[in-house]
C-alpha positions as CSV (number, residue, x, y, z in Angstrom):
1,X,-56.2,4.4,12.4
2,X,-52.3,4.6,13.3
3,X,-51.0,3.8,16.5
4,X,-48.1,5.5,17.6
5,X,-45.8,3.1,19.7
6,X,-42.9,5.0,21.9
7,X,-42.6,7.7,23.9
8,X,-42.6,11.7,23.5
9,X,-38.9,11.7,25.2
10,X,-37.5,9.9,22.6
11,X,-36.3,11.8,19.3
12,X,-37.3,9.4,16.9
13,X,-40.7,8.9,18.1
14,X,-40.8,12.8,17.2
15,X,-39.2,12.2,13.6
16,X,-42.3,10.1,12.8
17,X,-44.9,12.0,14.9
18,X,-44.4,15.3,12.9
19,X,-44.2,13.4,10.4
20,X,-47.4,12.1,10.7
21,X,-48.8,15.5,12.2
22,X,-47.6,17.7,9.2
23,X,-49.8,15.3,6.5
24,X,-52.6,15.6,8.8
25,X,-52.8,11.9,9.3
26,X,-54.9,10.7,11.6
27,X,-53.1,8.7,14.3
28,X,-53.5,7.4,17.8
29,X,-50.5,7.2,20.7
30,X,-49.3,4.5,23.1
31,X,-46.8,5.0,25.3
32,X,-44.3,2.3,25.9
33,X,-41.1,3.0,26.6
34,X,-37.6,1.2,25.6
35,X,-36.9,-2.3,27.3
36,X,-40.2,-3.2,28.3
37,X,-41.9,-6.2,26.8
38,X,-44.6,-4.7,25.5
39,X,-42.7,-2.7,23.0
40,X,-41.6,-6.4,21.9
41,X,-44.8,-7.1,20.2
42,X,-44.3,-4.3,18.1
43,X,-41.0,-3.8,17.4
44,X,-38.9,-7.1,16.4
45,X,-35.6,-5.2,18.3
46,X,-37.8,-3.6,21.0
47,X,-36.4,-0.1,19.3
48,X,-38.4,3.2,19.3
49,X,-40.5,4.5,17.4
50,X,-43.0,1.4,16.2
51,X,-46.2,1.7,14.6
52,X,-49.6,-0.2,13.9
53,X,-51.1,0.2,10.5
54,X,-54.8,0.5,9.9
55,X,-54.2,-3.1,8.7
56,X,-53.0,-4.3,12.0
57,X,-49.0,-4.4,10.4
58,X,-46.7,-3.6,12.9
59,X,-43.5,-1.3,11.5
60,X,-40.3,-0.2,13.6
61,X,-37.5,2.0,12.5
62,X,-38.3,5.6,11.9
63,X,-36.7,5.8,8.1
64,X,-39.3,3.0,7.1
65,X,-42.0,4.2,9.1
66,X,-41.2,7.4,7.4
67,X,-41.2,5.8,3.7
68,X,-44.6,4.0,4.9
69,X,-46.2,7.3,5.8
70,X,-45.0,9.0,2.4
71,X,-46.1,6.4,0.1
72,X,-49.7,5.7,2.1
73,X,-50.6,9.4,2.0
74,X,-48.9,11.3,-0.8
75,X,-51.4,13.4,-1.1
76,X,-48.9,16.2,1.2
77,X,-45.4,15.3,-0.1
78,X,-42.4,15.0,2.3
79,X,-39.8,14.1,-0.6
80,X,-39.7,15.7,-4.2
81,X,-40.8,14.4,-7.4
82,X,-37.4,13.6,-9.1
83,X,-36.1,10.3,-7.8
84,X,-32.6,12.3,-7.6
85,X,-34.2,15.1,-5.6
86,X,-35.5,12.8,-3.4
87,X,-32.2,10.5,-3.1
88,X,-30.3,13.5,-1.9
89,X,-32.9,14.5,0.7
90,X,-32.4,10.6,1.8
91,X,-28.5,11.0,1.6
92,X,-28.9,14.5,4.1
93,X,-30.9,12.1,6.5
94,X,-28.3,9.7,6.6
95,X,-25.5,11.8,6.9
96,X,-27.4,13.7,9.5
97,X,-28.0,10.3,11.5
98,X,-24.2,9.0,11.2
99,X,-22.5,11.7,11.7
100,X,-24.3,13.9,13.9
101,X,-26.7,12.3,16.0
102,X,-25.1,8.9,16.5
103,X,-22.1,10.0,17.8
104,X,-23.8,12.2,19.6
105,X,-25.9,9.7,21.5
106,X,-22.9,8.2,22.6
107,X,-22.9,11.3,25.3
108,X,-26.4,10.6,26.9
109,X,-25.8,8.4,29.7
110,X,-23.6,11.6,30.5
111,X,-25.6,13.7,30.4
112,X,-28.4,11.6,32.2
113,X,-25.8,11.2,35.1
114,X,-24.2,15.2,35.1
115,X,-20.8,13.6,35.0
116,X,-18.3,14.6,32.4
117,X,-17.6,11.6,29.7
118,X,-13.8,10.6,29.0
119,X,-11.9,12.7,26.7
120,X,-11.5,9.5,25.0
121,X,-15.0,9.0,24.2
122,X,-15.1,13.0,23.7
123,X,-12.5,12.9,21.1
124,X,-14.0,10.0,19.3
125,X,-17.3,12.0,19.0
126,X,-16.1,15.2,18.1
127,X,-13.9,13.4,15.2
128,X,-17.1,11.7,13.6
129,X,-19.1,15.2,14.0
130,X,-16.4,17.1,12.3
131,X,-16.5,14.6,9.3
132,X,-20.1,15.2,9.3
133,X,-19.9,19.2,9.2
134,X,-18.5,19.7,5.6
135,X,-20.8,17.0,4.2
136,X,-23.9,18.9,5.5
137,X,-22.1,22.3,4.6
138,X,-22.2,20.9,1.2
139,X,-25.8,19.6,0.9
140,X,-28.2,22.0,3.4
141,X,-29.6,24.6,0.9
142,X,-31.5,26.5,3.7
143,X,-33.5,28.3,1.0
144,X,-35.1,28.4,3.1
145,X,-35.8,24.9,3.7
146,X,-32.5,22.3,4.0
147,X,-33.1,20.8,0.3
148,X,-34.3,23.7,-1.3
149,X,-37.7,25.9,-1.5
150,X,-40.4,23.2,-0.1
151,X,-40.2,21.4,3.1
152,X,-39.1,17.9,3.1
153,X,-38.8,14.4,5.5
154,X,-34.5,16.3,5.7
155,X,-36.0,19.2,7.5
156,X,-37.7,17.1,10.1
157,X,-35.5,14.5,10.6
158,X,-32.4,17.3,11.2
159,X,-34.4,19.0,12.9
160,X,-34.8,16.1,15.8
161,X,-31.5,14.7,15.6
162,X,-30.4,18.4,16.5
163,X,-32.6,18.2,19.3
164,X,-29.9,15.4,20.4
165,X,-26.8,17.2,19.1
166,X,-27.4,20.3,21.7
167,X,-28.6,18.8,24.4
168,X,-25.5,16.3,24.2
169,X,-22.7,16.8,22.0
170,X,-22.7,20.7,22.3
171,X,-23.0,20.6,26.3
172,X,-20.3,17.8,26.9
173,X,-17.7,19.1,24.1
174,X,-18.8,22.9,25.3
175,X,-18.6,23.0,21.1
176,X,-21.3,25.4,19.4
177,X,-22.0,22.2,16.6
178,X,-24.7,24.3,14.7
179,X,-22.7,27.2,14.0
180,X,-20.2,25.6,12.3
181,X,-22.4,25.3,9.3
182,X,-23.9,28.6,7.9
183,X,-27.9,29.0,7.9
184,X,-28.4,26.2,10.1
185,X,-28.9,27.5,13.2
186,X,-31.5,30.2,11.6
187,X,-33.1,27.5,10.2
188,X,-33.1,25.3,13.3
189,X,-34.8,28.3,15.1
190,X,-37.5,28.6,12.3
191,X,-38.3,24.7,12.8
192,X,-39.0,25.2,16.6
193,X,-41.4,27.7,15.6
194,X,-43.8,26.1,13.9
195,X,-47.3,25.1,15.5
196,X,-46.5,21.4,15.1
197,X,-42.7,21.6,16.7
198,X,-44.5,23.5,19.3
199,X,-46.8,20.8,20.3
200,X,-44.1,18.1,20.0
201,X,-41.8,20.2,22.0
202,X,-44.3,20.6,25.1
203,X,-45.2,16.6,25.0
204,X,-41.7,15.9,25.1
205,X,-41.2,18.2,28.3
206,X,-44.4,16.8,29.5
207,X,-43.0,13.3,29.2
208,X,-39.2,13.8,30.6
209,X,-40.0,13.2,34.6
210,X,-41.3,9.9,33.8
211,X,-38.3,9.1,31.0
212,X,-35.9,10.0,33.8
213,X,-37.3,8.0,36.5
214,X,-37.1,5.4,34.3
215,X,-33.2,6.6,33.4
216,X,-32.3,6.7,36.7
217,X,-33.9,3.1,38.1
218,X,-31.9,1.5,34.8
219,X,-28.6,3.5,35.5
220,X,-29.3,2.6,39.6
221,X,-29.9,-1.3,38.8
222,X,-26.6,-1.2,36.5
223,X,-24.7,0.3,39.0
224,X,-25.6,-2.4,42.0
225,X,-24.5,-5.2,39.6
């Protein structure tokens, strides 16, 4: 069986985990959060999300992990047929990564802290997120799914790294990020409404005291250096 390495806080963990959840895999969880050594013996950069295979391989970074999962159990496709079909739902991932959620992590520690971040950094952020908008203007379908009438690996992945983009980049730059590209944030809301996103959604809340004690000891120890 799969294990699951990360935590339910973490966006990225939740990429793979409804990933993983949506093909019906079965799967086992172990929570180990950022920074601790344990999370070293699994992931070569001690980066969330990591996973054990049933062969006892150990995989980190969710796009792999993500290829792994499609190509060990095809049998409920994430990516189309067509190697192009599946090369732009690849190219709406990345784009989605770079230029939204990226730059939008750059805001957490924040929003982690309820201080305001420089307009500096504010203005470097909003600048990569507005070079992102027209690209995924151009490539979201949202009929009704993001690349077109079946569900793909683009749908979940955006759908995660918009978890970040709200919570972050639309509360510091007071900026309404999803509504600047048409059908997305009627697509975001059908996303949080599926049974899966559900469950994902109360793990993560279920998880946050213990994320933020965690948070706060780093920020605490950084702060008396």
């Amino acid at each position: 069986m799969i294990t699951l390495h990360g935590f339910p806080a973490s966006n990225y963990y939740n990429i793979v985990k409804h990933a993983l959840l949506y093909k019906e895999v079965p799967f086992q969880e172990e929570l180990i959060f950022a920074g601790s050594d344990a999370l070293l013996t699994v992931s070569p950069v001690g980066k969330v999300p990591a996973i054990t295979t049933d062969d006892g391989v150990t995989l980190s970074e969710s796009s792999v992990i993500c290829d792994f999962i499609e190509e060990t159990y095809p049998d409920t496709p994430l990516y189309p047929e067509s190697a192009t079909e599946r090369a732009i739902v690849r190219q709406i991932m990345k784009i989605a990564e770079l230029y939204f959620e990226l730059p939008s992590r750059r805001l957490i520690p924040y929003v982690f802290s309820g201080t305001e971040a420089p307009d500096a950094v504010k203005e470097e952020v909003r600048q990569v997120i507005t070079r992102g908008i027209p690209a995924l203007n151009r490539l979201c379908q949202f009929s009704p799914w993001i690349a077109g009438k079946k569900l793909t690996m683009a749908d979940i992945y955006m759908h995660y790294v918009n978890v970040v983009v709200k919570a972050c980049a639309s509360t510091q730059l007071d900026w309404d990020i999803l509504a600047e590209i048409p059908g997305m944030k009627e697509w975001n809301d059908t996303m949080t409404q599926s049974d899966i996103a559900k469950k994902i959604e109360a793990d993560r809340v279920a998880n946050m005291p213990e994320f933020m004690i965690r948070v706060k000891a780093k920020m605490q120890a950084a702060n008396a250096q």
